[in-house]
GUVOZA-195338 format. One record per residue: residue in one letter; y, z, x of N, C-alpha, C in turn; residue number from 1. Coordinates in nm, 2 decimals, padded with zeros to 4 digits. Atoms other than C-alpha are relative to their C-alpha. Example, Ala and Ser with C-alpha at 12.3 -4.5 7.8 and 13.67 -1.06 7.14 Angstrom:
2
<atom 'A',<-00.12,00.00,00.09>,<-00.45,00.78,01.23>,<00.12,00.00,00.09>,1>
<atom 'S',<-00.11,00.00,-00.09>,<-00.11,00.71,01.37>,<00.11,00.08,-00.08>,2>
END
This chain:
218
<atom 'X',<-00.05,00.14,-00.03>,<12.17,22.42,06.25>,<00.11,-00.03,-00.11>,1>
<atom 'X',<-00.10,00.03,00.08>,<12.51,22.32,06.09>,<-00.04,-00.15,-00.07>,2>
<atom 'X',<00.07,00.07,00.05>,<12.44,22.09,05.80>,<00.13,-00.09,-00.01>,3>
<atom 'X',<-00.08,00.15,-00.05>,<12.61,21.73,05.84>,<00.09,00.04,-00.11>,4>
<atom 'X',<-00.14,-00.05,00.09>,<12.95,21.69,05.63>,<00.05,-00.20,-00.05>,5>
<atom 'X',<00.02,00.13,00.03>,<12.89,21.29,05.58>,<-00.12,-00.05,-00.03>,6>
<atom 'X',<00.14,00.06,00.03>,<12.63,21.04,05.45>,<00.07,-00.13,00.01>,7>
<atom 'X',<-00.05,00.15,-00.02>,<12.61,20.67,05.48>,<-00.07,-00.04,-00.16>,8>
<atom 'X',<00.03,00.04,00.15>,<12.61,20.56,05.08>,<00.03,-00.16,-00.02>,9>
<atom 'X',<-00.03,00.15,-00.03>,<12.64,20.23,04.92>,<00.03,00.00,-00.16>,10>
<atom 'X',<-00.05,-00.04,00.11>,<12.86,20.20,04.61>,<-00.03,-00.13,-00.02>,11>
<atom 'X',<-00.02,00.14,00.06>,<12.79,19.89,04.39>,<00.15,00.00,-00.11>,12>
<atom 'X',<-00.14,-00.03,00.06>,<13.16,19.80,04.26>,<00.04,-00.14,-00.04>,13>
<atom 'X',<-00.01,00.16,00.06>,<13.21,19.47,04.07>,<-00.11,-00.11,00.04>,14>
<atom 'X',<00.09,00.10,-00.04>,<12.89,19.34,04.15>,<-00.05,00.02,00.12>,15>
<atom 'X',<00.01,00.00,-00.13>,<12.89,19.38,04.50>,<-00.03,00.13,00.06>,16>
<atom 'X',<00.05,-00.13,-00.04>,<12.72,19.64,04.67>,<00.05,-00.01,00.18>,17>
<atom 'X',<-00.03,-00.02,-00.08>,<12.91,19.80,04.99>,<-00.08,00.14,00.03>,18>
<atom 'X',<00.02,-00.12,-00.08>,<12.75,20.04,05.27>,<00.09,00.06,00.09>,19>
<atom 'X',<-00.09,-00.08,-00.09>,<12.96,20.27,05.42>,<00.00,00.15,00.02>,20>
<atom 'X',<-00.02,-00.13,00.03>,<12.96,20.60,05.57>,<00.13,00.08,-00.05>,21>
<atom 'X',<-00.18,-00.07,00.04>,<13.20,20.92,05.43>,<-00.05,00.10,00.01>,22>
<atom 'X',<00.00,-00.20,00.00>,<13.26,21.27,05.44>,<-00.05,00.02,-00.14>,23>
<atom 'X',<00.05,-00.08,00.15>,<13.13,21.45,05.16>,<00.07,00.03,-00.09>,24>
<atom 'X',<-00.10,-00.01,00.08>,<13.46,21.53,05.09>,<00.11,-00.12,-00.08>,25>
<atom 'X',<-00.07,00.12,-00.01>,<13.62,21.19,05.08>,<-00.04,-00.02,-00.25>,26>
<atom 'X',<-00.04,00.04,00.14>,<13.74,21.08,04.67>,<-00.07,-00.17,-00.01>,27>
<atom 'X',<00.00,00.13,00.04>,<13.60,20.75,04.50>,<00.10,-00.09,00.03>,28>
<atom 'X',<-00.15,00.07,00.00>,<13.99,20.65,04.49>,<00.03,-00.01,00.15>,29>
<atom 'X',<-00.04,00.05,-00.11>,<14.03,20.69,04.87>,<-00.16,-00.10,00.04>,30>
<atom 'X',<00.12,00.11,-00.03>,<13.66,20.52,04.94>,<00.06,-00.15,-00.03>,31>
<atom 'X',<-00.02,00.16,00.04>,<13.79,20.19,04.73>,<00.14,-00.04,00.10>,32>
<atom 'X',<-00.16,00.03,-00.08>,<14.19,20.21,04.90>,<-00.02,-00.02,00.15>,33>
<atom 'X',<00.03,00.01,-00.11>,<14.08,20.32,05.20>,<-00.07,-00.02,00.09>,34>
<atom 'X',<00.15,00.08,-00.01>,<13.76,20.19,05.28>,<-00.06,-00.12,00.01>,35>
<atom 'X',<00.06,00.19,00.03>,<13.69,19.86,05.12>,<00.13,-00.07,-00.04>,36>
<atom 'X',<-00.12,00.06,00.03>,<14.07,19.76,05.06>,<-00.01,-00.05,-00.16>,37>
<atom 'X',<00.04,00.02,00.13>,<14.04,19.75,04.67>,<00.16,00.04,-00.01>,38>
<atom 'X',<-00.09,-00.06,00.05>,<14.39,19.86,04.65>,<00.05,-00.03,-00.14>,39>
<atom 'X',<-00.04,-00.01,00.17>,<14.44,19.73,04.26>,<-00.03,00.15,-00.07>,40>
<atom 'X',<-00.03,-00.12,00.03>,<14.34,20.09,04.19>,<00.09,00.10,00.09>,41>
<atom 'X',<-00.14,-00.03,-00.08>,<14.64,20.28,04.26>,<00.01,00.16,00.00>,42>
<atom 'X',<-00.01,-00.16,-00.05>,<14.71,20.67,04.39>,<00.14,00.04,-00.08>,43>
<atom 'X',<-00.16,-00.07,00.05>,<14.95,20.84,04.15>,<00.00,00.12,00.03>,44>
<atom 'X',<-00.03,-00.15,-00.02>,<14.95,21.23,04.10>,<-00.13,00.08,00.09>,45>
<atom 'X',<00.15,-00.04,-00.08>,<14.59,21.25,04.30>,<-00.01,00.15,-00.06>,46>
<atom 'X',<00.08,-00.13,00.05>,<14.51,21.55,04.06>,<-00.08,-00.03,-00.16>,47>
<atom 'X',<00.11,00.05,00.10>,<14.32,21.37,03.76>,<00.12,-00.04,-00.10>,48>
<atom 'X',<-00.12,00.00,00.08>,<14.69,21.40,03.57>,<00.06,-00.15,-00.07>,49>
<atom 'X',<-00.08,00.08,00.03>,<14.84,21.09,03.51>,<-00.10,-00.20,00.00>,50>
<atom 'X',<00.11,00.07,00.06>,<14.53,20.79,03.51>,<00.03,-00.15,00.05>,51>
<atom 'X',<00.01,00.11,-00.05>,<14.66,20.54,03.75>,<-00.12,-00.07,00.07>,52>
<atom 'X',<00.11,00.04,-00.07>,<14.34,20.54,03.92>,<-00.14,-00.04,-00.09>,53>
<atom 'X',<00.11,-00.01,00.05>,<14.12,20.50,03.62>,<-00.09,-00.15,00.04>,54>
<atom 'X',<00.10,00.14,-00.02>,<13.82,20.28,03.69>,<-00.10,00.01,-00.11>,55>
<atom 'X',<00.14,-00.02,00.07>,<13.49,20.20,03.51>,<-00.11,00.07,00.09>,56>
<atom 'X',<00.13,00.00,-00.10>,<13.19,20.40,03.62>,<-00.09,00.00,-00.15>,57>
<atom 'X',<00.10,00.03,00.12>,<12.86,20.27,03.41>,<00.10,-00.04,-00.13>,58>
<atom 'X',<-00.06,00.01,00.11>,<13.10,20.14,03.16>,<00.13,00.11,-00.09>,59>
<atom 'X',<-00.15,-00.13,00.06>,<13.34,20.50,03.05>,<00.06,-00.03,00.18>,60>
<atom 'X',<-00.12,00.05,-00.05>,<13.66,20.48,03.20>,<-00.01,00.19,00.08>,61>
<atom 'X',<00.04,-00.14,-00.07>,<13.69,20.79,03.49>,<00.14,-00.04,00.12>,62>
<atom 'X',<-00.08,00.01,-00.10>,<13.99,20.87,03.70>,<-00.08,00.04,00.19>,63>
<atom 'X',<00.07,-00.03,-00.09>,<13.88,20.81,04.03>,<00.06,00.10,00.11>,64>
<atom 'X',<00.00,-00.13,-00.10>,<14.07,21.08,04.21>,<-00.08,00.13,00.03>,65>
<atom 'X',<00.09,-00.11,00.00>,<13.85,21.33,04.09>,<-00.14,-00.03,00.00>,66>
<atom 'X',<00.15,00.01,-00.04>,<13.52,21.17,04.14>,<-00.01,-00.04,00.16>,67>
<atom 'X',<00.06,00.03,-00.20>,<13.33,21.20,04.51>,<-00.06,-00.13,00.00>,68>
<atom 'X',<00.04,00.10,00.00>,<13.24,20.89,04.61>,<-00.17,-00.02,00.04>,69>
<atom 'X',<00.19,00.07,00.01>,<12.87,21.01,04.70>,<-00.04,00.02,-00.11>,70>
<atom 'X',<00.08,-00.03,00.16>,<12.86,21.12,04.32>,<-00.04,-00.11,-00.04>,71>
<atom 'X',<-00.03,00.15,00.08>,<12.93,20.74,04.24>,<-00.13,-00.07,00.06>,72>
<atom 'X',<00.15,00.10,-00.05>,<12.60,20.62,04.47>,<-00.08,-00.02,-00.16>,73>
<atom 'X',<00.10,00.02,00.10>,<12.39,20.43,04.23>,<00.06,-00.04,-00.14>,74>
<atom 'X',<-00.03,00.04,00.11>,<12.63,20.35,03.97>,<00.09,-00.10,00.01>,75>
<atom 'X',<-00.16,00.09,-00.02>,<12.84,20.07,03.84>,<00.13,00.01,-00.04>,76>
<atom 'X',<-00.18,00.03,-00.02>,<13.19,20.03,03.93>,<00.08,-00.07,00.00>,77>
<atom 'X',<-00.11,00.14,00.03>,<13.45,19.83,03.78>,<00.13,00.08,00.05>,78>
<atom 'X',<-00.09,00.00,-00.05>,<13.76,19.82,03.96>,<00.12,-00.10,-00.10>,79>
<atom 'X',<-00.09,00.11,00.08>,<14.06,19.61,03.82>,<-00.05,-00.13,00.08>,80>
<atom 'X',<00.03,00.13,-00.05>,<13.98,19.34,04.09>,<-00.14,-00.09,-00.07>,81>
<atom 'X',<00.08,00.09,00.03>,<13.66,19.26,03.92>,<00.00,00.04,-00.17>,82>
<atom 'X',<00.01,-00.02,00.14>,<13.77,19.24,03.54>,<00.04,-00.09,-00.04>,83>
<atom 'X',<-00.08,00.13,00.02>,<13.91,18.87,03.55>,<-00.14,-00.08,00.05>,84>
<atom 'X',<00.11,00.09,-00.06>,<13.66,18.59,03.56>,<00.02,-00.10,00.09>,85>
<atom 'X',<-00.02,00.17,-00.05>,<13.76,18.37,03.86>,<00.14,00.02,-00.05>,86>
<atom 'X',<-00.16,00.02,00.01>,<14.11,18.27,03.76>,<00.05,00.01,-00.14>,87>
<atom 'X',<00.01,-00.02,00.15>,<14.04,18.32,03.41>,<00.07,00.17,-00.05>,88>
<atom 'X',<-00.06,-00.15,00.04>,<14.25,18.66,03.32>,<-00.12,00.04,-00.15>,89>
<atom 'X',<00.05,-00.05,00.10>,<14.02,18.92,03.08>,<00.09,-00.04,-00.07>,90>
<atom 'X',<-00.11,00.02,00.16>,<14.19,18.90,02.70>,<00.08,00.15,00.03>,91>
<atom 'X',<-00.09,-00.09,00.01>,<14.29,19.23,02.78>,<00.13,00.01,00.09>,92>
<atom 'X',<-00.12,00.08,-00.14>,<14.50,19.12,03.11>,<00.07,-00.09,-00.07>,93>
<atom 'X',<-00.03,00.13,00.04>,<14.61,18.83,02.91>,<00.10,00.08,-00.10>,94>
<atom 'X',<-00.08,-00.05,00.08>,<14.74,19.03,02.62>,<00.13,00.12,00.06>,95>
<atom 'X',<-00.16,-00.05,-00.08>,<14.96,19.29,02.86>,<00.11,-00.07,00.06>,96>
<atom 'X',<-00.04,00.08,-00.04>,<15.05,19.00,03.02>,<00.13,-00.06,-00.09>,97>
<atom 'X',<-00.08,00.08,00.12>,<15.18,18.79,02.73>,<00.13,00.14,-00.07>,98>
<atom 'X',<-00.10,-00.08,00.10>,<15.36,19.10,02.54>,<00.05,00.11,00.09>,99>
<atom 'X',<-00.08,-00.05,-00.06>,<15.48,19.23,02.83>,<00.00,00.17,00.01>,100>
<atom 'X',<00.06,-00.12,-00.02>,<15.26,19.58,02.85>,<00.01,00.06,00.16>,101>
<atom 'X',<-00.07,-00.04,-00.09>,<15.46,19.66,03.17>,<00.09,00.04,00.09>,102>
<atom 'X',<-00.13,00.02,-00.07>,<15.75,19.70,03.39>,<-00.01,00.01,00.19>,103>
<atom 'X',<-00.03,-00.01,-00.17>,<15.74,19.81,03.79>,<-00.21,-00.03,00.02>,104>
<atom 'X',<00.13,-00.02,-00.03>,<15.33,19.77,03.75>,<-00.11,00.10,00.04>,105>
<atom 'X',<00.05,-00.05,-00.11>,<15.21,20.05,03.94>,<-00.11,00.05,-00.07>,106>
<atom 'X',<00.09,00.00,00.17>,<15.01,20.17,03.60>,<-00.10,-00.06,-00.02>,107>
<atom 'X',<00.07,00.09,00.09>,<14.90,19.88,03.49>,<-00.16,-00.02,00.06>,108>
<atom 'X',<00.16,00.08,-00.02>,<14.54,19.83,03.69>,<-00.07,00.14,-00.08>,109>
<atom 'X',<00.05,-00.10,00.05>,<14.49,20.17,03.55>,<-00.01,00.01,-00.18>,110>
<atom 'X',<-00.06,-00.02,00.17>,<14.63,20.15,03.16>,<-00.13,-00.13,00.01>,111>
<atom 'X',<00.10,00.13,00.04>,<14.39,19.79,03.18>,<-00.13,00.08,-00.01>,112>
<atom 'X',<00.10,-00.03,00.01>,<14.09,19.98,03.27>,<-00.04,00.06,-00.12>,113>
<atom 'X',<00.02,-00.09,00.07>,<14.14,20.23,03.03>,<-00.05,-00.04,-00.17>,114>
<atom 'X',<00.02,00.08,00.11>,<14.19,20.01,02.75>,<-00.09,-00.10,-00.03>,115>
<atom 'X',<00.15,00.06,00.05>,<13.87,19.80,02.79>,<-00.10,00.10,-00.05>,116>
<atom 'X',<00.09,-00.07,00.00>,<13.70,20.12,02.78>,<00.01,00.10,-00.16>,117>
<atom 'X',<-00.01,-00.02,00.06>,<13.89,20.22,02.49>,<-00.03,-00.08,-00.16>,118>
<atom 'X',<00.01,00.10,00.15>,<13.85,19.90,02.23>,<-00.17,00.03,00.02>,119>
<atom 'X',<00.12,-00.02,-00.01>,<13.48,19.96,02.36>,<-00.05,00.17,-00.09>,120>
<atom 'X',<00.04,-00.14,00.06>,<13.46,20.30,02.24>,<00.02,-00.02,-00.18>,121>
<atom 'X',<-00.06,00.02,00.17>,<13.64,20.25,01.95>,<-00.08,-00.11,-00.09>,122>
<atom 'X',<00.09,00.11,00.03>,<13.42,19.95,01.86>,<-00.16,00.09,-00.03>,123>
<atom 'X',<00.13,-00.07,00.01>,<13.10,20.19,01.88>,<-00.01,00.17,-00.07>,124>
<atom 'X',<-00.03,-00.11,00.11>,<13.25,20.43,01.61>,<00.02,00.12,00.06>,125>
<atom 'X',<-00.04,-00.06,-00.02>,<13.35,20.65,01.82>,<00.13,00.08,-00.02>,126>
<atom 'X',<-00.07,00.01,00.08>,<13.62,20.87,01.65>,<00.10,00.12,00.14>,127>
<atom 'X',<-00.09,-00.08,-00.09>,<13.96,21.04,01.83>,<00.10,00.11,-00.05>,128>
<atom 'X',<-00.13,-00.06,00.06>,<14.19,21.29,01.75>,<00.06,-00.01,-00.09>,129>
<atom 'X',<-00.11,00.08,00.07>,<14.43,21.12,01.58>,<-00.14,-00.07,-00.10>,130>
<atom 'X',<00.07,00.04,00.14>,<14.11,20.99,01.32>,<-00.03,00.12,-00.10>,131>
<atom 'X',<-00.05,-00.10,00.09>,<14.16,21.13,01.00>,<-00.14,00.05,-00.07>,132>
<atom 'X',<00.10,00.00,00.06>,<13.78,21.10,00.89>,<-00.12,00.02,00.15>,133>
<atom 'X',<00.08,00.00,-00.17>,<13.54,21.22,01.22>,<-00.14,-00.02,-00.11>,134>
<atom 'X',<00.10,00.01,00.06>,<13.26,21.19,00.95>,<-00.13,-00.08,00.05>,135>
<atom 'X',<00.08,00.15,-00.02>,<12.92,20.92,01.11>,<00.04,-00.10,-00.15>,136>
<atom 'X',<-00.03,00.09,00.14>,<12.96,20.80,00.72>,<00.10,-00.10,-00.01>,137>
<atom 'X',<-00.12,00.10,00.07>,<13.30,20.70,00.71>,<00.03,-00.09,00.09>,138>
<atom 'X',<00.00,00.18,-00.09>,<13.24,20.42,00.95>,<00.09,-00.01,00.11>,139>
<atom 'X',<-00.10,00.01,-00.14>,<13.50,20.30,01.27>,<00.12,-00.01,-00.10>,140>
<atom 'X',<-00.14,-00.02,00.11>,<13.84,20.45,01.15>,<00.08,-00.12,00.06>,141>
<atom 'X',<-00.09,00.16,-00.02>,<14.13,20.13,01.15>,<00.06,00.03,00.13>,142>
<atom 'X',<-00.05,-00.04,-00.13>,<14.28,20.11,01.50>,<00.12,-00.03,00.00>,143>
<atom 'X',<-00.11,00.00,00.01>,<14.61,20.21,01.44>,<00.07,00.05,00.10>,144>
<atom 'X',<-00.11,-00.05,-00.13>,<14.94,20.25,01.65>,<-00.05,00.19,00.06>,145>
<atom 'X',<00.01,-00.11,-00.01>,<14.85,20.64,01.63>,<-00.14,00.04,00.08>,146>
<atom 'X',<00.09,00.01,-00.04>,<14.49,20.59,01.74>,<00.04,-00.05,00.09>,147>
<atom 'X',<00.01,00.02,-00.12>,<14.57,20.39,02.02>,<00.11,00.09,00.09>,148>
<atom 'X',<-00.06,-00.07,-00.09>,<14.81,20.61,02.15>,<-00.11,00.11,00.06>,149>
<atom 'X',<00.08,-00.09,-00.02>,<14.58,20.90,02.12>,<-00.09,-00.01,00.11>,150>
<atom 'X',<00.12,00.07,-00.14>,<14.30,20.69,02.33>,<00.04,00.00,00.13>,151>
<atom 'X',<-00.05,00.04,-00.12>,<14.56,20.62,02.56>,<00.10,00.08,00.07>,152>
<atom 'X',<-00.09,-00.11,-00.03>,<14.75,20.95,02.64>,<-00.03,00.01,00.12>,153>
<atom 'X',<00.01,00.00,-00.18>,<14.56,20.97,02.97>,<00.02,-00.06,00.09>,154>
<atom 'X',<-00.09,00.06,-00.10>,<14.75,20.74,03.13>,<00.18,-00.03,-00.04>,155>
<atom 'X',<-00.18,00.00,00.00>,<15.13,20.77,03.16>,<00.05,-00.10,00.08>,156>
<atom 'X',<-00.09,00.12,-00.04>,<15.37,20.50,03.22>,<00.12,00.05,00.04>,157>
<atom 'X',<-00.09,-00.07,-00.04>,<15.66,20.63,03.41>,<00.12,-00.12,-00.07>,158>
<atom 'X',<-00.11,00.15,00.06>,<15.88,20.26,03.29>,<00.01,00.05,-00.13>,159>
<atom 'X',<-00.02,00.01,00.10>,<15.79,20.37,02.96>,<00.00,-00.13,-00.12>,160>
<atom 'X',<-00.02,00.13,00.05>,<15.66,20.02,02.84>,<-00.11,00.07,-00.12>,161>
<atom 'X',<00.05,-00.07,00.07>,<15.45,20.24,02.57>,<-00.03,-00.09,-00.12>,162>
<atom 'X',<-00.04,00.14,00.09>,<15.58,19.97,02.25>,<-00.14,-00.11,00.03>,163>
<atom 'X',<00.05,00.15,-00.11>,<15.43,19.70,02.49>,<-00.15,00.00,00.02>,164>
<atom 'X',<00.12,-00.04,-00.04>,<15.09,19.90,02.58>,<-00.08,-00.03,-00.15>,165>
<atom 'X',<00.06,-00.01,00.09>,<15.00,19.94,02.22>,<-00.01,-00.12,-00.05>,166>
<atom 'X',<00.05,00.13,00.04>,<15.04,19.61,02.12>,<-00.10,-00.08,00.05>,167>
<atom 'X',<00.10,00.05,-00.09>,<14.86,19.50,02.41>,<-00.14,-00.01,-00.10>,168>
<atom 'X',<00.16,-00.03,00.00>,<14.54,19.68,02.35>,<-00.01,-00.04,-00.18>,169>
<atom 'X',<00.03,00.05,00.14>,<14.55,19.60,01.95>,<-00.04,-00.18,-00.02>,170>
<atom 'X',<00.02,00.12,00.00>,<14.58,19.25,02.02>,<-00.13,-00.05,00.08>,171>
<atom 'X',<00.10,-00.02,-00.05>,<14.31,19.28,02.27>,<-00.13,00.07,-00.09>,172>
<atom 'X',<00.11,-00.01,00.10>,<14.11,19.45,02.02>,<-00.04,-00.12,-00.11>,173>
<atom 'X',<00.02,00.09,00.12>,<14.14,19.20,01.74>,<-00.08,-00.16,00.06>,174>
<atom 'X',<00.09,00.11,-00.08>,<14.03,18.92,01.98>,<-00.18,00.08,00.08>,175>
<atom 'X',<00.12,-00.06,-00.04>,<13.72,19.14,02.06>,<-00.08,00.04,-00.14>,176>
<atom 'X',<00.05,-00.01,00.08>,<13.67,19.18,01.70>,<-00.05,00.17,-00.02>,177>
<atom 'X',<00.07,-00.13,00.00>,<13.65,19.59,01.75>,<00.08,00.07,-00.13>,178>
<atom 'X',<-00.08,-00.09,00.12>,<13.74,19.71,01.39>,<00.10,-00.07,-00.08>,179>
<atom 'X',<-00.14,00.04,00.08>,<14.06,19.70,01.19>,<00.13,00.05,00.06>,180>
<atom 'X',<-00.12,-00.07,-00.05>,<14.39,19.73,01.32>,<00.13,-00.01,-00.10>,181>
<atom 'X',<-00.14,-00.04,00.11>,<14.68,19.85,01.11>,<00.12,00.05,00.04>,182>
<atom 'X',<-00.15,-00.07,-00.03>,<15.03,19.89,01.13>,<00.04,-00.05,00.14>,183>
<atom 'X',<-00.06,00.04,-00.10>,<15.08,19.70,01.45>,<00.04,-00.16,00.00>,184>
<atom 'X',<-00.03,00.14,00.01>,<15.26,19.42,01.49>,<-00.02,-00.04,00.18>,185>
<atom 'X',<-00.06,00.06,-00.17>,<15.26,19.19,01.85>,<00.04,-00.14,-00.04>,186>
<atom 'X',<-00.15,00.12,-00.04>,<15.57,18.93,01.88>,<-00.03,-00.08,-00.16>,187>
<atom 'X',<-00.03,00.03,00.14>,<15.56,18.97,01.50>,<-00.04,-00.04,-00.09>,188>
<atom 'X',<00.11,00.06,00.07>,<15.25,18.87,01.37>,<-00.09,00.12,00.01>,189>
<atom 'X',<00.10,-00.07,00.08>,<15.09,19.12,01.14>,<-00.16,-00.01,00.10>,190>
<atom 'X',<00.12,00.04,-00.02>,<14.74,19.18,01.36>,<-00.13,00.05,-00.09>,191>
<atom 'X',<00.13,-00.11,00.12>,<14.40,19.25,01.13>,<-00.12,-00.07,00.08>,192>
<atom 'X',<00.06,00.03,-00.05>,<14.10,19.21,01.23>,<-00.12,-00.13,00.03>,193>
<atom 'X',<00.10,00.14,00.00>,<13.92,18.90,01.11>,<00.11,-00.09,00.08>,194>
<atom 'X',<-00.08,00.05,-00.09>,<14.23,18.75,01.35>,<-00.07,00.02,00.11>,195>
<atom 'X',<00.01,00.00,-00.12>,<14.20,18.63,01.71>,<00.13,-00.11,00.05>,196>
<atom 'X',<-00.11,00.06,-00.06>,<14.50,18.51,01.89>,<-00.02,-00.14,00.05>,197>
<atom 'X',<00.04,00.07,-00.06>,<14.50,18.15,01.98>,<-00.04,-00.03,00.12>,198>
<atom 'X',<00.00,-00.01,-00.17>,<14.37,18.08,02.33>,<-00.10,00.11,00.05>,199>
<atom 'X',<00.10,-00.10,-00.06>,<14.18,18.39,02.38>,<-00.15,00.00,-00.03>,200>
<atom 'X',<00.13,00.02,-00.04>,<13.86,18.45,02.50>,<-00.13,00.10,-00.10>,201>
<atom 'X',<00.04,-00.10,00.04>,<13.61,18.57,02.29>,<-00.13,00.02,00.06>,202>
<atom 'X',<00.07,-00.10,-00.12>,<13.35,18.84,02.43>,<00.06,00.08,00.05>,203>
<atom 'X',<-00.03,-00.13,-00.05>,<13.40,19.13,02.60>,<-00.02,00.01,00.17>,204>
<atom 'X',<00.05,-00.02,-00.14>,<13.23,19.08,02.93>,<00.10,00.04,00.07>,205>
<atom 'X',<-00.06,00.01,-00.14>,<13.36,19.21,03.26>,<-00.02,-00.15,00.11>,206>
<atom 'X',<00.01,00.15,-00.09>,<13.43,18.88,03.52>,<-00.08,00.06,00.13>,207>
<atom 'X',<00.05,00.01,-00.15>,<13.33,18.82,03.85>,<00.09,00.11,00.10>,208>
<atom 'X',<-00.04,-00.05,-00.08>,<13.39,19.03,04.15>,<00.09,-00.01,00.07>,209>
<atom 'X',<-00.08,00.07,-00.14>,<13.68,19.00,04.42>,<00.05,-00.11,-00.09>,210>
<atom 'X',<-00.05,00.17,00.02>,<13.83,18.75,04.19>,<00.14,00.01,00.00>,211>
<atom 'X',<-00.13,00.04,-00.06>,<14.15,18.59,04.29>,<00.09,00.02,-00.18>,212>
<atom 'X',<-00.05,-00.01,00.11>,<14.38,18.67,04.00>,<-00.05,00.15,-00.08>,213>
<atom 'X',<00.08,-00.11,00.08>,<14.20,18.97,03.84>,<00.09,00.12,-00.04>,214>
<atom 'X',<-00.08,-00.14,00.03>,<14.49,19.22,03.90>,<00.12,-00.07,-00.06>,215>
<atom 'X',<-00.18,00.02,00.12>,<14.83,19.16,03.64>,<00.13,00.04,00.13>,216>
<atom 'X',<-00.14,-00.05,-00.05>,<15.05,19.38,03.88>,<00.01,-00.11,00.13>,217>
<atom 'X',<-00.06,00.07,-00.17>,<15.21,19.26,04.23>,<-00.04,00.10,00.12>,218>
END
C-alpha cells in the first residue's frame, strides 16, 4: 500500500493555532504565504542563502525556506505579523523605523526577526565570531558595530541600508538593556547601555497576533 504524501497539521504562529492539510513536501515559508496569507515573511533566494524568510521557531530565529512545515507542528512561531503589539510597533520595528534600517523593504520582516533573536542571544552571553573573548568567565562581550554585523550576516540587504541596520539593532538593544554597546552611534548620540531612547518600550516581549501595524515594510 503506497504510503500517504500529506498530513493534516496545526502550526501555532503568533498565538494562533491554524489546522491545515500539506504535502510532506510543502516548506514552512510556503505553508505561511501560501496557506494562511502571512505574506510579511517574504520568498527571496528559497535556498536558506539570503534570510528574507527568517522567522522565530520556539524563540531562535530559522529561515523558513528550509524548514517543513510538519517539522514546525507543535512549536511556536513568530512571524513578523505578530511582533507588534496592536498598533504599538516592537522597539525593534520602531528603531528600523526611526533610523531608517531600510530602503525597497523586501528584507526588512526578515532583518527584524533576526534581530530580536539576535539582541536575545547576545543578552544570554552568548558569544559570536567576531567576540574577541568566547571564554563563560569573561561575561557578555560589548555589542559592537563588528558584533552586530557578525550576528547579522545571514541576512543580506540587496539596498544596502547596512549603516542603518546596525544602528537599528544597537539602539534596540540599549532599550532592552542587552549588554554594552560600543562604537555605534544612532542620529548621533553616542549609545551605552545604561541608555534607553526616549519613548521606547521597555521589555522585550513579542505582541499580539495578526496585529494591524506589526509589519514596517509595504
Amino acid at each position: 500500500m503506497a504510503l500517504s504524501t500529506s498530513s493534516a497539521i496545526t502550526l501555532n504562529i503568533n498565538g494562533e493555532k491554524h489546522a491545515l492539510p500539506v504535502d510532506h513536501r510543502t516548506t514552512l515559508l510556503d505553508a505561511l504565504r501560501e496557506r494562511l496569507d502571512l505574506t510579511g515573511t517574504k520568498k527571496g533566494c528559497d535556498q536558506g542563502q539570503c534570510g528574507a524568510c527568517t522567522v522565530l521557531i520556539d524563540g531562535r530565529r530559522a529561515v523558513s525556506c528550509l524548514q517543513l512545515a510538519v517539522a514546525a507542528e507543535g512549536r511556536e512561531i513568530t512571524t513578523i505579523e505578530g511582533v507588534a503589539d496592536g498598533e504599538t510597533l516592537h522597539p525593534v520595528q520602531q528603531a528600523f523605523l526611526d533610523l531608517d534600517g531600510y530602503q525597497c523593504g523586501y528584507c526588512t520582516p526578515g532583518q527584524i526577526c533576526s534581530a530580536l533573536a539576535v539582541i536575545e542571544e547576545h543578552a544570554a552571553g552568548w558569544p559570536s565570531a567576531a567576540s574577541a573573548d568566547v571564554r563563560p568567565e569573561a561575561g557578555v562581550p560589548p555589542l559592537t558595530p563588528d558584533e552586530i554585523r557578525e550576528r547579522m550576516s545571514g541576512n543580506l540587504c540587496r539596498c544596502g541600508a547596512y549603516v542603518s541596520i546596525v544602528q537599528a539593532v544597537a539602539r534596540a538593544a540599549a532599550a532592552h538593556g542587552a549588554g554594552s554597546t560600543q562604537g555605534i552611534e544612532t542620529q548621533g548620540v553616542e549609545t551605552q547601555a545604561s541608555e534607553t531612547q526616549e519613548g521606547e518600550t521597555q521589555g522585550f516581549e513579542v505582541g499580539a497576533a495578526g496585529s494591524a501595524g506589526a509589519e514596517v515594510t509595504a
